[in-house]
N, C-alpha and C positions, 0 to 999 in steps of 0.2 A: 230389743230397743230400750238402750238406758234413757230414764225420762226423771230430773231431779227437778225436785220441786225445793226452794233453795227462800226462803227467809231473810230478808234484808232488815238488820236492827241497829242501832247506834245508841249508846249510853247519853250522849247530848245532843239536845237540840236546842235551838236559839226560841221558838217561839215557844215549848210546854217543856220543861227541861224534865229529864226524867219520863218520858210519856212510856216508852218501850216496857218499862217496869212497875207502872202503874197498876194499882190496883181496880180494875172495871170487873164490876158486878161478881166479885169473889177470887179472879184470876190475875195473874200479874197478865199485861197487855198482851206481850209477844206471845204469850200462852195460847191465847183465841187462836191466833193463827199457826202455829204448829200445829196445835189438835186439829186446825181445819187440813192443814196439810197430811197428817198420820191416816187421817180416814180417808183421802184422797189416793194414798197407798193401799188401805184396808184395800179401798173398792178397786185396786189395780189401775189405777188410771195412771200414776207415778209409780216408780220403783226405788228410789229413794227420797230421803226429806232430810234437809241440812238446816244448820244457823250460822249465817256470816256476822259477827260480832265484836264490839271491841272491849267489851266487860267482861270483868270476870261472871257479875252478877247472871246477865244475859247468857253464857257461856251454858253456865250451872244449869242455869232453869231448862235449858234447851237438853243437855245431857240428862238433867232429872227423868224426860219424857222418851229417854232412849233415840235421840234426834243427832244426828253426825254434826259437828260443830266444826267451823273455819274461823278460826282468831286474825280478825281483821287488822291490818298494818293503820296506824295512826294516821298516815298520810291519806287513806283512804277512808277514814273516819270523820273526818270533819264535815259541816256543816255545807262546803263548796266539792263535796267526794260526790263523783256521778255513779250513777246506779249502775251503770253501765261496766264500769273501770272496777266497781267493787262485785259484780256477777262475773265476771271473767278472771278476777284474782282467787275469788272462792273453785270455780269449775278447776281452773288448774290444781288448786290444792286438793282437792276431793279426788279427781284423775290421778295426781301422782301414788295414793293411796287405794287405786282401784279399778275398774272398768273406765272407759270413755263414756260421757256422757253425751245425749245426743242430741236431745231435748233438754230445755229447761224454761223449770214455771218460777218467775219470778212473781214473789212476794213481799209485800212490806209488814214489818211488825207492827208499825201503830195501827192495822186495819184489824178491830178485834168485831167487826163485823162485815158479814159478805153473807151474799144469799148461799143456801145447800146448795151445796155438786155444781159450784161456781168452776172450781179449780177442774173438776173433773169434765165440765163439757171447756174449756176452755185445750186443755192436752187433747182433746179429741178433736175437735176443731182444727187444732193447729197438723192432727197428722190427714186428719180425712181431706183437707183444701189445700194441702201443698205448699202451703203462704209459710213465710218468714216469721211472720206474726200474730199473736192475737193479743189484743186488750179487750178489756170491759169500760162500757163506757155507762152515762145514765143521760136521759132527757135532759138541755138546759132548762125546761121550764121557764119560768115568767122571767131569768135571767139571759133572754135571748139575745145575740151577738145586734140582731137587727134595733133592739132597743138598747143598746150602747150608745151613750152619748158626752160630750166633753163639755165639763162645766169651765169655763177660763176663769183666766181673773178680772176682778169688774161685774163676775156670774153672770156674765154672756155663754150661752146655751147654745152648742152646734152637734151636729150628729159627727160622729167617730168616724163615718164612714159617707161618701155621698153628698147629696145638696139636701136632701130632704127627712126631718126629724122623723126618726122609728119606721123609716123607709115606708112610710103613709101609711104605715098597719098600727092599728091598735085596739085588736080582740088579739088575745092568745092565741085561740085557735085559729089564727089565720095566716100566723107566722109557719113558714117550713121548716120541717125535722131540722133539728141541730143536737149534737150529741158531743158531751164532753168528757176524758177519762175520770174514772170516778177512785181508781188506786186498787182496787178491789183484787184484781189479777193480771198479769202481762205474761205470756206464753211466748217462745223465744227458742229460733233453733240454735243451734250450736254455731251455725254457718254465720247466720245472722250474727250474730253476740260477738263473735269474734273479725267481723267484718269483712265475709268473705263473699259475700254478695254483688256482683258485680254492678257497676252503674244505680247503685242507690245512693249516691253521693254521700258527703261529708254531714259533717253538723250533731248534735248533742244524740239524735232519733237516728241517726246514720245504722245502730243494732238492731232498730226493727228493723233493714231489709227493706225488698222494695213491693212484695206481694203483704199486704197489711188485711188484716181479717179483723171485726171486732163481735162480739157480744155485749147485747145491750141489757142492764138491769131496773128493774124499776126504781124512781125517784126516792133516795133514802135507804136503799135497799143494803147500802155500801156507806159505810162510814169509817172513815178516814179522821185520826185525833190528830190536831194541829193547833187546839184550842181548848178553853177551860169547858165553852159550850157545845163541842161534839165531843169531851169527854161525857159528861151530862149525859150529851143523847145515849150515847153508847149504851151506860149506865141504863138506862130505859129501857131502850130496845130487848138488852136481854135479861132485864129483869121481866118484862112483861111477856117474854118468850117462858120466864121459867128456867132459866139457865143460870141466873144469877142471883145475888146476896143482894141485902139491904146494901145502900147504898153508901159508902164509905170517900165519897168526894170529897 
């Protein structure tokens, strides 16, 4: 069973320009998650690890670590390119050059933190349940859908959803589970990704397939840079793990 564990990076983005290359706590970005992905191989959960990229820079750093690289077409580079359009250009390149792949663990580079052996029970999830898919999700926490509310103009105050403001709860604890993707890992068959899943309908999600599995991580546990302050945290987390340098922000 070929199972590629596959690295999504891009040289630009509109909100932290440069983030994929960033230096966080000693390492350029995309680095965290290659190395999370190699040992995801160590421990055989994957059997291979790639970089879909449209830099040279990115390219380099990925090859530095002995990592199969896919030089990503421009048009699938930009800031409106779905992850989807650009995991299925990389699978075909990689296949042309090799086995079929059969599985695949999609990744993104700006996530330079995820819990241990995230990627490794996620592949194993996605063979042991049969499902199309798995992500990782985390608690919304105090940011719950049910306290969603629309400030107008005038600042007249209505709830988002319903007649009644915060759907008449107002302890935390008394709102039910809600769980949002948190970036950390997306597991993805072959079938799925290339959309061969019957009656899962259309739409941007049409790749996860219609059997959907998730994994839930604790709050924070996944950080996603999209920002000057979850570089910041990032920075933190692994420096206070011990894994990282002085902080070079």
């Amino acid at each position: 069973m070929s199972v590629l564990a596959l690295t999504l990076a891009r040289s630009g983005s509109r909100g932290l320009p440069g983030k994929n290359l960033r230096m966080i706590a000693g390492r350029r970005c995309v680095e965290w998650t290659l190395r999370a992905a190699l040992a995801a191989r160590d421990a055989g959960a994957v059997t291979r690890v790639a970089l879909s990229a449209d830099g040279a820079e990115l390219l380099e750093a990925a090859r530095g670590l002995g990592v199969e690289t896919v030089e990503r077409p421009a048009e699938l580079a930009g800031d409106t390119a779905r992850v989807d359009d650009a995991a299925r250009h990389a699978v075909r390149a990689l296949e042309a050059g090799g086995a079929a792949v059969e599985r695949i663990v999609i990744l993104y580079g700006n996530v330079p933190v995820r819990p241990a052996g995230l990627i490794e029970r996620a592949a194993a999830l996605l063979a042991e349940s049969g499902a199309d898919s798995v992500q990782s999700y985390e608690p919304v926490g105090k940011h719950h859908p049910w306290w969603t509310a629309v400030v107008e103009p005038g600042a007249r105050v209505r709830p988002w959803e319903g007649e009644v403001l915060n759907h008449g709860v107002f302890r935390r604890q008394d709102l039910p589970p809600a769980h949002v993707p948190d970036g950390g890992v997306l597991a993805v068959t072959r079938r799925a990704l290339f959309l061969e899943v019957p009656g899962c309908g259309a739409g941007p999600h049409a790749f996860l397939g219609r059997e959907r599995r998730g994994i839930v991580n604790e709050i924070g546990s996944v950080v996603d840079i999209d920002t000057e302050i979850d570089a910041l945290v990032a920075q933190a987390v692994l420096s206070g793990r011990g894994e990282g340098a002085a902080c070079r922000c």
